[in-house]
N, C-alpha and C positions, 0 to 999 in steps of 0.2 A: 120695471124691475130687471135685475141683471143676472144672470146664470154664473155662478162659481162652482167650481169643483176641489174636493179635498180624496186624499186616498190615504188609506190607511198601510202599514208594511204589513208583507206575507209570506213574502219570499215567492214559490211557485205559483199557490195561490192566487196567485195576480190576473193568473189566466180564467178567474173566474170572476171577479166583476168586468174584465173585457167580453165576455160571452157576452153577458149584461149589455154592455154599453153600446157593443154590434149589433146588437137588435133594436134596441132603444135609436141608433138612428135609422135604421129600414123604418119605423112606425113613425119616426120624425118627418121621414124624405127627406134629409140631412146624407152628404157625402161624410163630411166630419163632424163628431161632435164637438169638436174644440173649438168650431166654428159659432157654435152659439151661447159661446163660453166667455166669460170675460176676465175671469183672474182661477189661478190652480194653486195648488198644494200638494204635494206629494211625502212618503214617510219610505223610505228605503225599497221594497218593488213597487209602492204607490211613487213613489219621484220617477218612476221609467214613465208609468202610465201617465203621469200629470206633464210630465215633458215632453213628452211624444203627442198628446193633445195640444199640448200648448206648440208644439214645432209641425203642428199642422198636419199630423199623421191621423189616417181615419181608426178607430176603435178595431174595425176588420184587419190591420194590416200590423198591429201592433199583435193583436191575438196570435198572428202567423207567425212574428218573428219572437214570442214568445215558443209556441208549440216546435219553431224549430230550431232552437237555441238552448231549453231549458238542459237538456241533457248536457252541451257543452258549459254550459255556466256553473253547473253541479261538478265539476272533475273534481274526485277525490285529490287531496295534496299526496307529493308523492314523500321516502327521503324517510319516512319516520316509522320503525313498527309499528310502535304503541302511540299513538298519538295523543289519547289522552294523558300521557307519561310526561309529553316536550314541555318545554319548559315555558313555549310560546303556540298553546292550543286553538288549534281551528281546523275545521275540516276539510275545508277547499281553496283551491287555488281561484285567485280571483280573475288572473292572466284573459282567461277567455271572456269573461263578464266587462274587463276594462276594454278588449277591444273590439267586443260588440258597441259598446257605449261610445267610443269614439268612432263608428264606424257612422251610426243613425243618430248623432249629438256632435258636430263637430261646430268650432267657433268659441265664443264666451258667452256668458251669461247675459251681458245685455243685448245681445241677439235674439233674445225669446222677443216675440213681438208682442205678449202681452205678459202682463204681471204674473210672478211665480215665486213661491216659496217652498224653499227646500232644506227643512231640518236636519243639520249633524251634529254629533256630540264635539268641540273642543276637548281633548283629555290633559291638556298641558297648558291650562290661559287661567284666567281671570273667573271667568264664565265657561260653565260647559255647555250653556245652550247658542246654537248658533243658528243661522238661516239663511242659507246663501239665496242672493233674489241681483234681480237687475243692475243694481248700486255695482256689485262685484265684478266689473268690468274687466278686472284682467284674470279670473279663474275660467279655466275649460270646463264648459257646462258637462260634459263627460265627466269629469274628477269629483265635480260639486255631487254627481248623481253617483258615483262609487262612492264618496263618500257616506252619505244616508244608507247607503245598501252592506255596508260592513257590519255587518252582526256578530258581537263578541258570540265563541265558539262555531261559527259556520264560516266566515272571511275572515283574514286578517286586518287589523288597523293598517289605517293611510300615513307613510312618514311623507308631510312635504315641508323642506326646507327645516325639519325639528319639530315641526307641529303639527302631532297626534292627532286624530279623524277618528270617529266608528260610527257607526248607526245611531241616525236620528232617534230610532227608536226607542232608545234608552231613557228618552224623556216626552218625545214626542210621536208616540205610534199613529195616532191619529191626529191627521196635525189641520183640524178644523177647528182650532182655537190660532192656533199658527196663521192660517187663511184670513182668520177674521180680524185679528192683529194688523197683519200684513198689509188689507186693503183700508183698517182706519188709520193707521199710521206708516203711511209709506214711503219708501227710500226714495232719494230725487228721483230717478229714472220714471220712476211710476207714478210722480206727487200727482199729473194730472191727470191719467189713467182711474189712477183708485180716488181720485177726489170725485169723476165721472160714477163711479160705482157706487160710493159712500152716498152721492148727491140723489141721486134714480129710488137705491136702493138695493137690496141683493138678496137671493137664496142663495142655500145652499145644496147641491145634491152630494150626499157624503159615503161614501162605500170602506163598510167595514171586511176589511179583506180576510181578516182571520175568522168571521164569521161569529154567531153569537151558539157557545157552545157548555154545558156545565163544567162545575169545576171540580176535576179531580184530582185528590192528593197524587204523587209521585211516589210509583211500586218502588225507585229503589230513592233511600234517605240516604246515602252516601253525598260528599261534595259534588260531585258530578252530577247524580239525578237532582238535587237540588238545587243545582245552576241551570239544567235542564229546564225544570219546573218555571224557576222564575222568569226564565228567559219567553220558556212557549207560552205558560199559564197567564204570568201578571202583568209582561212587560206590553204583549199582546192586550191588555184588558187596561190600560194608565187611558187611555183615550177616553172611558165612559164619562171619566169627568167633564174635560172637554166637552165633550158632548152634550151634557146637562145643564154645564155655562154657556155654552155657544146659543141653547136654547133659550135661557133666561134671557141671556143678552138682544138677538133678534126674534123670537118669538120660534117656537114648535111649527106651525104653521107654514113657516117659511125653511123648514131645515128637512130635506127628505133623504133620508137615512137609509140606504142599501142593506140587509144583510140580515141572509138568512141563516135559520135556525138549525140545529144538526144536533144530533145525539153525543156525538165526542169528536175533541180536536182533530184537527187535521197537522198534521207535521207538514210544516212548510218546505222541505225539499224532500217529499216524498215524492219522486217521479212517476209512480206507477197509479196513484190517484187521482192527476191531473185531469184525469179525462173524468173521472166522477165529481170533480170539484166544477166542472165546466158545467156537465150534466147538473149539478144542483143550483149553480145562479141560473141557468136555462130556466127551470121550473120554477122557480122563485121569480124569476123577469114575467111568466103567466100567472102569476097570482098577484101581481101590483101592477102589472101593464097598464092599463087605464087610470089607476092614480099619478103612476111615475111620469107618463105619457100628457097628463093636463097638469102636474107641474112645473115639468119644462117647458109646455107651450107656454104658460102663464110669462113667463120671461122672455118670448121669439116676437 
């Protein structure tokens, strides 16, 4: 059996199934975990993490250049008083986020050495679902990964060459139906990679980054708070399905699912909760350690 990894978007949040994943391989005796990994997925701050495994960076080192980047990647946009007023709303500049990603993502996409898919929305085509993966030989794996990370109201959309980008998320928050797609039907670059995979067999270990949290109405019903709402509340929660089919399709058994429980959402660029979102995948990696720990062995 083969280890695949999927990641769900969270924006800061991301720094908490990294906690996760840095521990997971001290208990592996693993330097990286993307080392015993054979195909990713990522969903807008799950594509940094899924790409950063898959480009061979360890779980510790990705955590680091989250903790010391998240402040710079959050700059308020400047230029606008009232910015919910503009006519083209979002709250941050993406400037520092694009050239962190080109900094630790440089080359194209079929440079990932193993299979990777990475959902962004089309807002001007045919289809608005897209998936940038290995086939995409001449897109910079940096643009593919700002792409999925444009969250309508937090970044702005991607103009390249007339054709509109934004967050995977919008269809694909949790993109382990994406994964599971990706490795039965897959683009030439990977036919023989994911045909490797498909043939063995595969789990999946899946980290829901927004965490599993109740649902609560929005204090203000204006256009706003209900752009809000659907944004943090629903668009975050489109994955449960996934999730439910991913399991019919290869079995419960084989799908092990990250994500813990918490009393209410967490805002994905709240900077100042970072360290408690860390602190709860911490305690949540001792209360599955020994499951999560014999189900990735089962695939080494």
């Amino acid at each position: 059996m083969k280890l695949v990894i999927s990641v769900s978007g969270g924006g800061a949040l991301g720094i908490g199934p990294l906690q996760f994943m840095r521990r997971l391989e001290k208990d592996l005796g693993v330097e990286k975990l993307g080392d015993v990994c054979a195909a990713f997925a990522g969903t807008s701050t799950g594509s940094i993490i899924a790409s950063g495994l898959c480009a061979e960076l360890s779980a510790d080192e990705l955590y680091n250049m989250y903790n010391d980047n998240l402040a710079a990647i959050f700059t308020k946009r400047k230029g606008t008083l009232v910015p919910e007023l503009a006519s083209n709303y979002y709250r941050y500049d993406s400037a520092n986020l694009k050239k962190l990603l080109y900094k630790y993502f440089p080359g194209k996409m079929d440079e990932f050495g193993k299979p990777i898919f990475i959902p962004t929305t089309y807002m001007n085509g045919a289809s608005v679902e897209k998936v940038w993966n290995r086939e995409d030989n001449w897109m910079d794996r940096a643009y593919a990964i700002l792409s999925s990370c444009s969250a309508p109201t937090y970044f702005d959309t991607l103009n390249l060459d007339g054709k509109i980008f934004c967050d995977g998320g919008m269809w694909a928050n949790d993109p382990i139906m994406t994964l599971e797609s990706g490795i039965k039907n897959p683009c030439k670059p990977d036919k023989k990679d994911c045909k490797a995979i498909v043939d063995e067999g595969f789990k999946i270990l899946s980290f829901n980054t927004g965490m599993i949290h109740p649902n609560n109405a929005p204090k203000k019903k204006n256009a706003l708070g209900w752009l809000t709402y659907i944004m943090d509340e629903w668009v975050a929660r489109t994955g449960n399905s996934n999730y439910f089919e991913a399991c019919a399709n290869i079995g419960k058994d084989n799908i092990f699912r990250c994500a813990p429980e918490v009393e209410s959402a967490y805002e994905m660029d709240n900077l100042k909760k970072t360290k408690e979102v860390s602190n709860i995948w911490d305690k949540y990696y001792d209360s599955v350690k020994q499951k999560v720990v014999k189900f990735v062995k089962s695939t080494m």
